[in-house]
LOLUM-267670 format. One record per residue (C-alpha): residue number from 1; residue in one letter; x, y, z. Coordinates in steps of 0.5 Angstrom, whole numbers, always signed. Layout:
BEGIN
<atom NUM "A" <X Y Z>>
...
***
This chain:
BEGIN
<atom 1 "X" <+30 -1 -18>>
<atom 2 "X" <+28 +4 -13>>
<atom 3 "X" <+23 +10 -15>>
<atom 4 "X" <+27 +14 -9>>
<atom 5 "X" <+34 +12 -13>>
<atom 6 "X" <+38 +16 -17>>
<atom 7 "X" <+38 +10 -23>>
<atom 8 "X" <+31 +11 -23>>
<atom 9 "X" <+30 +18 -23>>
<atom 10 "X" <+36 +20 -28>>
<atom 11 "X" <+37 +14 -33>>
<atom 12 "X" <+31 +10 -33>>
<atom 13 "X" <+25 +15 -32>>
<atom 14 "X" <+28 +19 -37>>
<atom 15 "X" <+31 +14 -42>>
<atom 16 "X" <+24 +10 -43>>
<atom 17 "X" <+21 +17 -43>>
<atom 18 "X" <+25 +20 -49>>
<atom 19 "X" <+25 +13 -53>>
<atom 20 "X" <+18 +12 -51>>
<atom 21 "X" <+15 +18 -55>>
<atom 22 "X" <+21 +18 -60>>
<atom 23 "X" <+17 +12 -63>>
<atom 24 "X" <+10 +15 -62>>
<atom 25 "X" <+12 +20 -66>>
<atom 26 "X" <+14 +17 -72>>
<atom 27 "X" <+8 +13 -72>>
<atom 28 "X" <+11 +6 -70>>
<atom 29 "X" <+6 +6 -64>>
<atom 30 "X" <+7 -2 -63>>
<atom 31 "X" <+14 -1 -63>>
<atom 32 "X" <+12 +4 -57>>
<atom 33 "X" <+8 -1 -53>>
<atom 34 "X" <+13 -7 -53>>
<atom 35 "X" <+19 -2 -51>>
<atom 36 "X" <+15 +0 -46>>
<atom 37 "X" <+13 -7 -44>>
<atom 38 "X" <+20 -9 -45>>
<atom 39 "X" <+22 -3 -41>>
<atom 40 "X" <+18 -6 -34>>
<atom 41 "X" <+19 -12 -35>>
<atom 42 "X" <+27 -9 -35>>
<atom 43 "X" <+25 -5 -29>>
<atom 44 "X" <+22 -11 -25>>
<atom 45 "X" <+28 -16 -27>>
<atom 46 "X" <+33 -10 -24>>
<atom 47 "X" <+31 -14 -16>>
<atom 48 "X" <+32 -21 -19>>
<atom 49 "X" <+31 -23 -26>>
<atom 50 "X" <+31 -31 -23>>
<atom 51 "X" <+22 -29 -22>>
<atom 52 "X" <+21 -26 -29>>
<atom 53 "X" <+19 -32 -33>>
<atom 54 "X" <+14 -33 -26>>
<atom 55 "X" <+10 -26 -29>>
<atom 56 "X" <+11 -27 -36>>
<atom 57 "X" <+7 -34 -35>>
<atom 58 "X" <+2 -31 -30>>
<atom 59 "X" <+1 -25 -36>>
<atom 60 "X" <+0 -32 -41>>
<atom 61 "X" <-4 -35 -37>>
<atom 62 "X" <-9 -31 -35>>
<atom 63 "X" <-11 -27 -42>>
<atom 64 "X" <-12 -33 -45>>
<atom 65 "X" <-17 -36 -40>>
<atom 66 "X" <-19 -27 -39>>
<atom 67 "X" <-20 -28 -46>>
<atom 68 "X" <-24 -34 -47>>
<atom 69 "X" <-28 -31 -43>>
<atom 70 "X" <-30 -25 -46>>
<atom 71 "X" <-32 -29 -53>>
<atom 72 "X" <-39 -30 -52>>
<atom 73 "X" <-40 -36 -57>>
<atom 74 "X" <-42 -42 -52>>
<atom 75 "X" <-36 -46 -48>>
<atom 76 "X" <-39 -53 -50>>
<atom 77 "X" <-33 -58 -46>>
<atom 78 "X" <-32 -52 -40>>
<atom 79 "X" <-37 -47 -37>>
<atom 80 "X" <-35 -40 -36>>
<atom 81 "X" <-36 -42 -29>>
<atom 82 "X" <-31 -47 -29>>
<atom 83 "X" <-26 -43 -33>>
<atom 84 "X" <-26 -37 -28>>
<atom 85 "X" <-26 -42 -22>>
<atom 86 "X" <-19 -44 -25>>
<atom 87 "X" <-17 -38 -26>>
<atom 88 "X" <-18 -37 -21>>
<atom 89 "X" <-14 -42 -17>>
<atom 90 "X" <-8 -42 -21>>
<atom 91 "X" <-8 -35 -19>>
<atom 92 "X" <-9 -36 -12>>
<atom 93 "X" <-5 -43 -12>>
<atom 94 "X" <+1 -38 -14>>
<atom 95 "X" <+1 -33 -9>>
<atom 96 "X" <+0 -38 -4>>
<atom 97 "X" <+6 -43 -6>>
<atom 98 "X" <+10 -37 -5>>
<atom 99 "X" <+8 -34 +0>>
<atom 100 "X" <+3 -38 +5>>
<atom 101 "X" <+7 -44 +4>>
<atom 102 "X" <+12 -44 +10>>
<atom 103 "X" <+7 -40 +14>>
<atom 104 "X" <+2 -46 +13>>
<atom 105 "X" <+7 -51 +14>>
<atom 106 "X" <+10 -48 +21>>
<atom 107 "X" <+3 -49 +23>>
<atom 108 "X" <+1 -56 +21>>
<atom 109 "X" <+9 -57 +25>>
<atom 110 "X" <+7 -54 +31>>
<atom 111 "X" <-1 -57 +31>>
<atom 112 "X" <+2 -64 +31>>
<atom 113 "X" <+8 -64 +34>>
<atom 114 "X" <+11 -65 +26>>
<atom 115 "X" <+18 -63 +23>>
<atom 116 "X" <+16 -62 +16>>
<atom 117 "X" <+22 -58 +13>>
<atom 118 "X" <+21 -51 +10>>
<atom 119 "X" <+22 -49 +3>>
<atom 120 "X" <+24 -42 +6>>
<atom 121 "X" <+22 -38 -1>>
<atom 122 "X" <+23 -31 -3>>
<atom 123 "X" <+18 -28 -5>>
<atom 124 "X" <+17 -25 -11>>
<atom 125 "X" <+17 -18 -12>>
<atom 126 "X" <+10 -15 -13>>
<atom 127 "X" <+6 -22 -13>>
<atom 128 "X" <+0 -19 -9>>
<atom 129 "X" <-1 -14 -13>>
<atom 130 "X" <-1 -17 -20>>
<atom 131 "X" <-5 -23 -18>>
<atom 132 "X" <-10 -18 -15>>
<atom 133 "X" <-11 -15 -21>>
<atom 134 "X" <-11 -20 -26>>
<atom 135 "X" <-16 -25 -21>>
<atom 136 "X" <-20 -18 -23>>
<atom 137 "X" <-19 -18 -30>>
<atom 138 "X" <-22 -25 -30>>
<atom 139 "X" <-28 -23 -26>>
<atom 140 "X" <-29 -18 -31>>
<atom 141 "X" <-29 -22 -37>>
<atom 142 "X" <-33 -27 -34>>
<atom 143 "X" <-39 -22 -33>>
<atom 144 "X" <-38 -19 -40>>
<atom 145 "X" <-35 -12 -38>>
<atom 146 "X" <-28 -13 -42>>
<atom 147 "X" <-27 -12 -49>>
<atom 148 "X" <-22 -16 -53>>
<atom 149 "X" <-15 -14 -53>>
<atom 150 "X" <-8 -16 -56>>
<atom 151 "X" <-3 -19 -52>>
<atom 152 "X" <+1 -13 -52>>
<atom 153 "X" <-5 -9 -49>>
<atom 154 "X" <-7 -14 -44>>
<atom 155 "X" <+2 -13 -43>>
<atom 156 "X" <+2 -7 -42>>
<atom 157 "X" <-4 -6 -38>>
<atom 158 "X" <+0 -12 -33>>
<atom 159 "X" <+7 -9 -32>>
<atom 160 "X" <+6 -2 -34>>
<atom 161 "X" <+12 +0 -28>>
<atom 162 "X" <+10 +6 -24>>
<atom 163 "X" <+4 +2 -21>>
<atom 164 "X" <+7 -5 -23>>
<atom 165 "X" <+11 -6 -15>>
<atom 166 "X" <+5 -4 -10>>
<atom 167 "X" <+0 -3 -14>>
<atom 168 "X" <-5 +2 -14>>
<atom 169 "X" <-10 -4 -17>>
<atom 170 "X" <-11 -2 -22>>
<atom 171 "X" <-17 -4 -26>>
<atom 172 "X" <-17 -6 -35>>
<atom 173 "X" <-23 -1 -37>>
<atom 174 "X" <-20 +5 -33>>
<atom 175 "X" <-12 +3 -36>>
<atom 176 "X" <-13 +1 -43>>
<atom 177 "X" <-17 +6 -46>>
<atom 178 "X" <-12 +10 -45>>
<atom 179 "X" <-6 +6 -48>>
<atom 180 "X" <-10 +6 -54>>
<atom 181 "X" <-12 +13 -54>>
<atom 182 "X" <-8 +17 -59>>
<atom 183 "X" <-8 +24 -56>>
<atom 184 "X" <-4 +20 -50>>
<atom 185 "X" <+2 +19 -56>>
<atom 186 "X" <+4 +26 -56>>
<atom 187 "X" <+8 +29 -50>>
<atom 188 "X" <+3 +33 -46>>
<atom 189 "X" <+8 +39 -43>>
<atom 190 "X" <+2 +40 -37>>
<atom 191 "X" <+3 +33 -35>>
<atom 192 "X" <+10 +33 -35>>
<atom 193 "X" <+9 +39 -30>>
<atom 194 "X" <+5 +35 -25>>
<atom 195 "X" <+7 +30 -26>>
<atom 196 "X" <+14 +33 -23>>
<atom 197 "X" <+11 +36 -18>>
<atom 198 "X" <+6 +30 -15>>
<atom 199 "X" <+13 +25 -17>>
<atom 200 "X" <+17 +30 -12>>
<atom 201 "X" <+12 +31 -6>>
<atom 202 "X" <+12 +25 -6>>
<atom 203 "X" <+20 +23 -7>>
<atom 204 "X" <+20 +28 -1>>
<atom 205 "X" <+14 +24 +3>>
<atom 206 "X" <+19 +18 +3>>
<atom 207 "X" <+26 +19 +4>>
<atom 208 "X" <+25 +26 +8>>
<atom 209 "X" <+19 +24 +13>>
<atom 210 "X" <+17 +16 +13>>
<atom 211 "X" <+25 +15 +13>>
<atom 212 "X" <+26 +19 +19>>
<atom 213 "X" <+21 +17 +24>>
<atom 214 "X" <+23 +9 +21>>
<atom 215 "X" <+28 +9 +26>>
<atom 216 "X" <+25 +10 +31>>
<atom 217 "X" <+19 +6 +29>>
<atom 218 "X" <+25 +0 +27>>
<atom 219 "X" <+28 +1 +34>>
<atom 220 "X" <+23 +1 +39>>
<atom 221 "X" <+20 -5 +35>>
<atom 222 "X" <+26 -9 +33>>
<atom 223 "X" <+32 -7 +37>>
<atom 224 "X" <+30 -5 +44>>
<atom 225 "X" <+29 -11 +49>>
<atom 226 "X" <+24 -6 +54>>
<atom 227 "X" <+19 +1 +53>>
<atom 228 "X" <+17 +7 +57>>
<atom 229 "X" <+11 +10 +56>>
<atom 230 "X" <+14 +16 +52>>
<atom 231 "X" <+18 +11 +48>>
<atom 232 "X" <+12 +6 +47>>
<atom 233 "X" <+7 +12 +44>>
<atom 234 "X" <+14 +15 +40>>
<atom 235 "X" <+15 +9 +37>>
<atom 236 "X" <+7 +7 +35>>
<atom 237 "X" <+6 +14 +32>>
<atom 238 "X" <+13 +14 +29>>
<atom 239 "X" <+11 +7 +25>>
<atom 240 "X" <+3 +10 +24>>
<atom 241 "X" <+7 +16 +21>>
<atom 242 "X" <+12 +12 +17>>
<atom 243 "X" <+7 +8 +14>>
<atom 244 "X" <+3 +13 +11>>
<atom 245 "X" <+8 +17 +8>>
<atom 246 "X" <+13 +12 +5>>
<atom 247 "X" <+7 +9 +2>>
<atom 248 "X" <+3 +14 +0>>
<atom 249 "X" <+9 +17 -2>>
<atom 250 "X" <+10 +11 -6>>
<atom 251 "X" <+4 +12 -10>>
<atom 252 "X" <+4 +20 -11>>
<atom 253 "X" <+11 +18 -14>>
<atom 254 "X" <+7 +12 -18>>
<atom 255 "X" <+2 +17 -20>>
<atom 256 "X" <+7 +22 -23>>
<atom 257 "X" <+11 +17 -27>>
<atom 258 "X" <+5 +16 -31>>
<atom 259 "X" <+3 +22 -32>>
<atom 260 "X" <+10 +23 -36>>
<atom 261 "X" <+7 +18 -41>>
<atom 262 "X" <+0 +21 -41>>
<atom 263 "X" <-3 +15 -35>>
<atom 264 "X" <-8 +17 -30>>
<atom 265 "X" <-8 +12 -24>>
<atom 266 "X" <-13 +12 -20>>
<atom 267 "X" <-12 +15 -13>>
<atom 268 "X" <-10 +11 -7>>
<atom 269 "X" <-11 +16 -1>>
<atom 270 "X" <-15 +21 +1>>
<atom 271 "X" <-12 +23 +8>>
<atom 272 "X" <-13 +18 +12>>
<atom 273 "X" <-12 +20 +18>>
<atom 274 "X" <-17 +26 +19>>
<atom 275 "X" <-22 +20 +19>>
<atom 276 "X" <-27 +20 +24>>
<atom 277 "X" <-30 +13 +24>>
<atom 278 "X" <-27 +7 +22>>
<atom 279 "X" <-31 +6 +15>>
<atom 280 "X" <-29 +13 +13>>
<atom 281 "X" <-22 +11 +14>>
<atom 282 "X" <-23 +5 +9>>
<atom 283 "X" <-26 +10 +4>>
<atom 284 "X" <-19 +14 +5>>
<atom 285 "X" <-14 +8 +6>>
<atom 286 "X" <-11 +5 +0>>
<atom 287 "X" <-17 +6 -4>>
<atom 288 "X" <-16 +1 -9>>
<atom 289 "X" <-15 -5 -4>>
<atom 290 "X" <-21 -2 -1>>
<atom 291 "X" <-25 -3 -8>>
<atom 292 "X" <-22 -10 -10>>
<atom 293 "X" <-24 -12 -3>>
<atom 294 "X" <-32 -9 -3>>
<atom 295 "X" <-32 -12 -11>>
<atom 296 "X" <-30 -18 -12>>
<atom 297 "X" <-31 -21 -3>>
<atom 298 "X" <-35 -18 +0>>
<atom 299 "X" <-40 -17 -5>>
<atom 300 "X" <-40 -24 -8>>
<atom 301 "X" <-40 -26 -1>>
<atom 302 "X" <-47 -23 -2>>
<atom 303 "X" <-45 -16 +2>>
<atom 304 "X" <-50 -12 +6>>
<atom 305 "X" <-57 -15 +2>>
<atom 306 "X" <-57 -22 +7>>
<atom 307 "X" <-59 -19 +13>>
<atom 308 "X" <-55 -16 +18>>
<atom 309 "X" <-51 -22 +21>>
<atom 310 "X" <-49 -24 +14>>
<atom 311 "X" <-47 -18 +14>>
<atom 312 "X" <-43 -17 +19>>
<atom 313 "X" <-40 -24 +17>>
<atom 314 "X" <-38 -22 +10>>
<atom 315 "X" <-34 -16 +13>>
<atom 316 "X" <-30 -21 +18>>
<atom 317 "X" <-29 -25 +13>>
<atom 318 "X" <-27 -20 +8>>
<atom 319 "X" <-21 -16 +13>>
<atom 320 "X" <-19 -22 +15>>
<atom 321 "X" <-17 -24 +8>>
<atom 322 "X" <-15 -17 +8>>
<atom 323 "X" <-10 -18 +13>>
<atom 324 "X" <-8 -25 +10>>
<atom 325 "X" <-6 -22 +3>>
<atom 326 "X" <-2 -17 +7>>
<atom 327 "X" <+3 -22 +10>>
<atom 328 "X" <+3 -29 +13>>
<atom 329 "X" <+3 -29 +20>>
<atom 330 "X" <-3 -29 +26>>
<atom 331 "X" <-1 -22 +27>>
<atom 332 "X" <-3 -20 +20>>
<atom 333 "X" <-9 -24 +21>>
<atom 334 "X" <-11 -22 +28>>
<atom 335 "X" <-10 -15 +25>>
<atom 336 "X" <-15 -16 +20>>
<atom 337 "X" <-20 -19 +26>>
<atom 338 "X" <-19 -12 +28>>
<atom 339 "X" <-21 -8 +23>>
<atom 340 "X" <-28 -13 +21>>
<atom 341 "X" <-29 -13 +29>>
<atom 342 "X" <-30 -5 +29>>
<atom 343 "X" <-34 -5 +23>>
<atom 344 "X" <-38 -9 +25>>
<atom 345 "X" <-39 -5 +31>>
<atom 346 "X" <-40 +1 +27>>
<atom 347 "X" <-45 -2 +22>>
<atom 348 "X" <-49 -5 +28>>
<atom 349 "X" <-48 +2 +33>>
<atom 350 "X" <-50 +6 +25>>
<atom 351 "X" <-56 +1 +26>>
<atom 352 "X" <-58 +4 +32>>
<atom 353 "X" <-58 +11 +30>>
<atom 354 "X" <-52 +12 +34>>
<atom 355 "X" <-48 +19 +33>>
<atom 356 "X" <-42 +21 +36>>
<atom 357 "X" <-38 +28 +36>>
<atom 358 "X" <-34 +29 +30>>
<atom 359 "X" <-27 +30 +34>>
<atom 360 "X" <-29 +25 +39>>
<atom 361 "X" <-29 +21 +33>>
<atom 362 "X" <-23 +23 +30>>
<atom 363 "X" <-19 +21 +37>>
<atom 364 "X" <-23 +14 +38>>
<atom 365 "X" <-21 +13 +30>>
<atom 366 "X" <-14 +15 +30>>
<atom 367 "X" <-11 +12 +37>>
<atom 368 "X" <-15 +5 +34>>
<atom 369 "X" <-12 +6 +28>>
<atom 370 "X" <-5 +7 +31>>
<atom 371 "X" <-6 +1 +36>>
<atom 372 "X" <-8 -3 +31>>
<atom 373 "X" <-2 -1 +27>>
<atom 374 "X" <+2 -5 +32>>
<atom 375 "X" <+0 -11 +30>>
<atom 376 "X" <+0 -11 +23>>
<atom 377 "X" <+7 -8 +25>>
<atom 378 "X" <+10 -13 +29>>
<atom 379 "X" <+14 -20 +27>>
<atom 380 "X" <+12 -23 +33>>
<atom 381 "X" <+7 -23 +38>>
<atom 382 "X" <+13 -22 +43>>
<atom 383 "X" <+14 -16 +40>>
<atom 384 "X" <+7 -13 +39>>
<atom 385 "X" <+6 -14 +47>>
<atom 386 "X" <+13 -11 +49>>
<atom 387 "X" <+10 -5 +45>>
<atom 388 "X" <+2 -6 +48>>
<atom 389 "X" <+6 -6 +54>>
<atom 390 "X" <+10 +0 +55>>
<atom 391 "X" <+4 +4 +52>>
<atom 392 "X" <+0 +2 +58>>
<atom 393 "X" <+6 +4 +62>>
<atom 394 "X" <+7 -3 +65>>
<atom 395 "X" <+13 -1 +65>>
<atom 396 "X" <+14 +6 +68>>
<atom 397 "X" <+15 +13 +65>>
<atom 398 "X" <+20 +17 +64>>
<atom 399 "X" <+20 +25 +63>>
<atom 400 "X" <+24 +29 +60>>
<atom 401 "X" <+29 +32 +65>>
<atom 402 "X" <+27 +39 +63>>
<atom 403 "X" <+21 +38 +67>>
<atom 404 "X" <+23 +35 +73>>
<atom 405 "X" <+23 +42 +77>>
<atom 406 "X" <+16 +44 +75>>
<atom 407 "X" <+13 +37 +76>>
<atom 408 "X" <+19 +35 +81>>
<atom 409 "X" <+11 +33 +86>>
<atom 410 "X" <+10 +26 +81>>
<atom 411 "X" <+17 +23 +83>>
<atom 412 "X" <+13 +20 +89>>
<atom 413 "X" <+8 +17 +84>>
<atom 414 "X" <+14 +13 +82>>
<atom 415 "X" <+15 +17 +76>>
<atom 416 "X" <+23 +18 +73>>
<atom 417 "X" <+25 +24 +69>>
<atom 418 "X" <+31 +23 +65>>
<atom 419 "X" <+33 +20 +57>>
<atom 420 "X" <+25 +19 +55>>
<atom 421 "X" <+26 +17 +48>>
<atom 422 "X" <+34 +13 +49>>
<atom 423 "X" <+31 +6 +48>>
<atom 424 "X" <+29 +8 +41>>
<atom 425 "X" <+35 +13 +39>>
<atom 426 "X" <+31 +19 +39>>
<atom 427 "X" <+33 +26 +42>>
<atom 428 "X" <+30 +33 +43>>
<atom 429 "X" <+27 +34 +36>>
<atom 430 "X" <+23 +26 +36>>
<atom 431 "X" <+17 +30 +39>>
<atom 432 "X" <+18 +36 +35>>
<atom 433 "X" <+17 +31 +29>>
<atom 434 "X" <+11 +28 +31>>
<atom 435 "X" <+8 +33 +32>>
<atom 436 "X" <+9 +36 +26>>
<atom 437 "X" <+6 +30 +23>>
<atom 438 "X" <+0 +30 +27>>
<atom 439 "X" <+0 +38 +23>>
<atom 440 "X" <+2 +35 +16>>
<atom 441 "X" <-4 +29 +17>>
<atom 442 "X" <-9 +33 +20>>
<atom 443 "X" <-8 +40 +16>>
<atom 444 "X" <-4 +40 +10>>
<atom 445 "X" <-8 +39 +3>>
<atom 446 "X" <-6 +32 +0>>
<atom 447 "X" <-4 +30 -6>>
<atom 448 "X" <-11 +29 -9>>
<atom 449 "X" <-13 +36 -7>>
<atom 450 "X" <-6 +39 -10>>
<atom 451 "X" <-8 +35 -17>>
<atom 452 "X" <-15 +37 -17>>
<atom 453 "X" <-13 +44 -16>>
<atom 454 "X" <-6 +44 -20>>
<atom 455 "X" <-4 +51 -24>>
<atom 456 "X" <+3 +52 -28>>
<atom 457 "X" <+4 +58 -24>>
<atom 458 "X" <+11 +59 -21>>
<atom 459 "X" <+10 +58 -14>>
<atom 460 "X" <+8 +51 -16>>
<atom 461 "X" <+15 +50 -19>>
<atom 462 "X" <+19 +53 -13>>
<atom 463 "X" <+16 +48 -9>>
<atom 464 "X" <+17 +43 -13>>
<atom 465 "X" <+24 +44 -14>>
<atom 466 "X" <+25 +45 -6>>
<atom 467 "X" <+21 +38 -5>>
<atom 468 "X" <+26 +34 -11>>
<atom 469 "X" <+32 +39 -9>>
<atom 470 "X" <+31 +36 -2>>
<atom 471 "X" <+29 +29 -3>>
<atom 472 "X" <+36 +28 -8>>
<atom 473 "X" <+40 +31 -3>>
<atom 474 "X" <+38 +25 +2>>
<atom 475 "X" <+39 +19 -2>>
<atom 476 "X" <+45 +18 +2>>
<atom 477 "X" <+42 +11 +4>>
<atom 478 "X" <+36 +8 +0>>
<atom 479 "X" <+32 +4 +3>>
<atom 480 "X" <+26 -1 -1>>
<atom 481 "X" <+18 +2 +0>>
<atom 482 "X" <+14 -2 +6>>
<atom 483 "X" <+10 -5 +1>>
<atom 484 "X" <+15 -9 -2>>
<atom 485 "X" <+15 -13 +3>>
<atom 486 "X" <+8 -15 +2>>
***
């Protein structure tokens, strides 16, 4: 089930919503949570009931081990430290029997000239993101940060459904206090407020933005056989925007969805894109995944208090796990190698004492971003270097016919003037649309700020409604989140 669908927003939102509190109120509070766990597990089944038994014996597994854990008594037949190696691996052996096993496979063929078959597997939905976060609740009761819960708090901690498919990650302390707070079993009509109204931003920010630059994106990347320079930045810039709003979009409408149930999820952007080095866009980007990255990777690995070349070796291997996790493919690994080059090189150019113009920083930071994007975007290498290609101008530039009087002199540079944007089915209003994303990325407040700043006042409520009117009104074709895929 789709968020920006209309059987989520007008029957099972409201549904379990209404049913949810109903059974607050007569003081049935554990009827409340198994509704509520039944409620998500419903909500993940909806794509494909065949993996629900795979979440539920995840969800066993892990708080018996996560509980054990927690218990300070002395584990005389096996020591905590092997207890959490276990759990671990079980955790890590799911997700990548699921989703690395084919990768692997293709791999060991191609290395010795096999023929191995493939298991061709479905990946289950959200298996990233609940083994992320249950592989954190495991290292937090082995260091004795967790308290003891029953199974049907630890459930609905695992499935809760706003942030179940793609996350945020969410952490045990900053979302089971709250399930167990009272004043959170009553209907809080100013979280219903702005929890409309960030769920509306971004239902817009999806279906309105990020669908609109996604065919552009889709056919420079996977339709078109060749790009022009025009065509190549149109398309990188389309996915660079795509991304960002459809899961950002994603997460204001995760965000929203709880606060309906009194849930506060943490934030997971804060406007990336006006970073102005590449370590300020990982304290902006996917915030959550950041902090799972430092907390429970890099640090381990022993952070930043070894020296600096065990430093900068801890942050390569930390983004390449970054860009496996993502998906399995070299690209994904090259764009994780990417990320942990560049910051290294910020690191050791901080080192040295070396300042950069803030402007000057922002444009270095952006267009590594968005060539980086290309990567992490392609299915195949072929496709990432056709963009490369056509970004470089390797093969040729076209102008927009309108300027062929003015700059008419550039013809005998080889340069064409006609359809600019025809390979990847644009039109005159492609550039006007990426420069209004440049404009919403760059000016525009975010979600976080219209939180923080948020009045019930009727203005709020206008904008609300024309972002919701505006999102229902374009459900003519639904299409998944990005990060479904991973």
């Amino acid at each position: 089930m789709l968020f920006n669908s209309y059987e989520f927003i007008f029957l099972f939102l409201p549904i379990t919503f209404f049913i949810y509190f109903y059974l607050n109120n007569k003081r049935l509070t554990e009827a409340s949570k198994a509704f509520l766990v039944i409620s998500s597990l419903f909500f993940y089944s909806w794509w494909n009931p065949i993996y629900l038994p795979l979440i539920l014996l995840s969800m066993v597994f892990n708080y018996v081990i996560g509980t054990s854990l927690a218990k300070d008594e002395e584990h005389k037949k096996i020591s905590k430290k092997q207890l959490l190696t276990i759990g671990i691996i079980g955790n890590v052996g799911l997700l990548a029997y699921f989703k690395y096993s084919d990768f692997l496979i293709s791999n060991i063929n191609f290395a010795l000239d096999t023929d191995i078959p493939l298991f061709h597997l479905a990946l289950p939905l959200a298996i990233s993101f609940f083994t992320f976060q249950q592989i954190a609740y495991l290292v937090d009761s082995y260091r004795g940060e967790t308290k003891e819960y029953d199974f049907m708090n630890y459930a609905v901690f695992v499935t809760f459904f706003p942030q179940l498919i793609a996350g945020p990650i969410v952490h045990h302390k900053e979302m089971m206090p709250q399930f167990s707070n009272i004043k959170n079993k009553v209907i809080n009509y100013k979280n219903i407020a702005l929890g409309l109204f960030i769920f509306s931003i971004g239902l817009f920010k999806k279906v309105i933005i990020a669908d609109t630059f996604a065919v552009w994106a889709t056919n420079g990347f996977d339709n078109s056989d060749i790009l022009t320079l025009l065509e190549a930045w149109a398309t990188s810039l389309s996915y660079t925007f795509q991304l960002y709003f459809d899961f950002s979009g994603y997460t204001d409408m995760a965000i929203g969805a709880a606060l309906l149930f009194n849930i506060k999820l943490p934030i997971n952007f804060n406007s990336p894109y006006k970073a102005t080095n590449i370590q300020d866009f990982w304290r902006r980007w996917h915030i959550t995944l950041s902090r799972f990255l430092r907390d429970y990777i890099y640090i381990p690995l022993g952070g930043n208090i070894r020296g600096n070349f065990r430093t900068y070796n801890n942050l390569m291997a930390t983004f390449i796990i970054g860009g496996i996790w993502h998906g399995a493919g070299w690209t994904f690994v090259f764009w994780g190698f990417l990320h942990g080059l560049s910051l290294i090189i910020h690191r050791f150019c901080s080192n040295l004492g070396l300042k950069i113009n803030p402007i000057l920083g922002w444009f270095i930071t952006f267009n590594f971003i968005n060539i980086s994007w290309v990567f992490f975007r392609a299915k195949e290498w072929e496709d990432a270097i056709k963009v490369l290609n056509g970004m470089l101008g390797f093969n040729g530039i076209i102008l927009p016919l309108s300027l062929s009087n003015k700059l008419a002199f550039l013809s005998q540079y080889g340069i064409e003037f006609g359809s600019y944007v025809q390979n990847i089915g644009g039109d005159k209003f492609t550039p006007i649309w990426i420069i209004s994303g440049f404009v919403l990325i760059i000016i525009f407040k975010n979600s976080t700020q219209r939180i923080d700043n948020f009045k019930l006042k009727y203005k709020a409520a206008l904008w609300s409604g024309i972002a919701f009117a505006s999102g229902i009104l374009s459900l003519t074709k639904v299409s998944e989140f990005l990060y479904f895929n991973f």
